[in-house]
C-alpha positions, 0 to 999 in steps of 0.5 A: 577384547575391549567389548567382552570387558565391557560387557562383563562389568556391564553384567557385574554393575547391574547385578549388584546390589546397594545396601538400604535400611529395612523399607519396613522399619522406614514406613513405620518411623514415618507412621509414628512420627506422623502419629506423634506430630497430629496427636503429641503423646508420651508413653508406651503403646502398642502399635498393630501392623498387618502381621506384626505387633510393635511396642512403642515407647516415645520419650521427650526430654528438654534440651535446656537440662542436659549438657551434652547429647550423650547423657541425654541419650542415655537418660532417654534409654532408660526412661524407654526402658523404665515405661516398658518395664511399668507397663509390662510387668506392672508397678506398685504405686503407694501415696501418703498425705501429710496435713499440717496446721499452724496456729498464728496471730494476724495482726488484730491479734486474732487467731488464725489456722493455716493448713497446709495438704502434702501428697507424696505418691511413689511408683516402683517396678521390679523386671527387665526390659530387653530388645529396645531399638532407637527407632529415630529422634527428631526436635520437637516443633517448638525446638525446645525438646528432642523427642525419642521414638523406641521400638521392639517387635513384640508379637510376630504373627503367623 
């Protein structure tokens, strides 16, 4: 009786199964964060696999500017969220220049002109960006910023 229970949970042990992360989402982690760490970029890209096509969108954010880890997270998402949208729906880019001169006397009491050159460039974007997934978030080497790494499949092929 002892062998037959023993041979009987033997048979249940080695059939079941552990639950893992997807191997897949693991390799392409490691291939982007090693992507980042030989070429450090930000931005959003699109990144070819053998049947698949990923939307990357890398952020880095300072530690020192944020109090605690959950707003930074937060504003991670949504800056992840904000290129996606630029870049898949496009953006409206306006800029305005402001010259400005002043006239004041030096010292030797003469005329002088001082021009000061004011750029303001504005970028607004109009959509909606769904499906983004934290792939992973790692210190940078210097350890001063944290650096998000979203992701979205974007093209499945067949």
């Amino acid at each position: 009786m002892k062998y037959i229970l023993l041979l009987f949970i033997l048979s249940h042990s080695l059939n079941s199964k552990a639950q893992a992360f997807d191997d897949e989402k693991v390799s392409f982690m490691n291939f982007v964060k090693r992507m980042y760490s030989s070429k450090p970029f930000e931005g959003v890209k699109i990144i070819d696999d053998y049947n698949h096509q990923y939307l990357v969108s890398l952020i880095s954010l300072e530690k020192a500017k944020y109090t605690n880890e959950s707003v930074m997270n937060r504003v991670a998402q949504v800056k992840a969220q904000s290129q996606v949208n630029t870049f898949l729906n496009g953006a409206t880019i306006s800029m305005d220049m402001v010259i400005t001169t002043k006239e004041f006397k030096d010292s030797t009491n003469t005329s002088r002109t001082m021009v000061e050159t004011i750029e303001q460039i504005k970028q607004s974007s109009i959509g909606f960006s769904q499906g983004l997934e934290l792939l992973t978030n790692f210190d940078n080497s210097d350890n001063l910023r944290v650096v998000y790494i979203f992701m979205r499949e974007f093209k499945k092929e067949k």
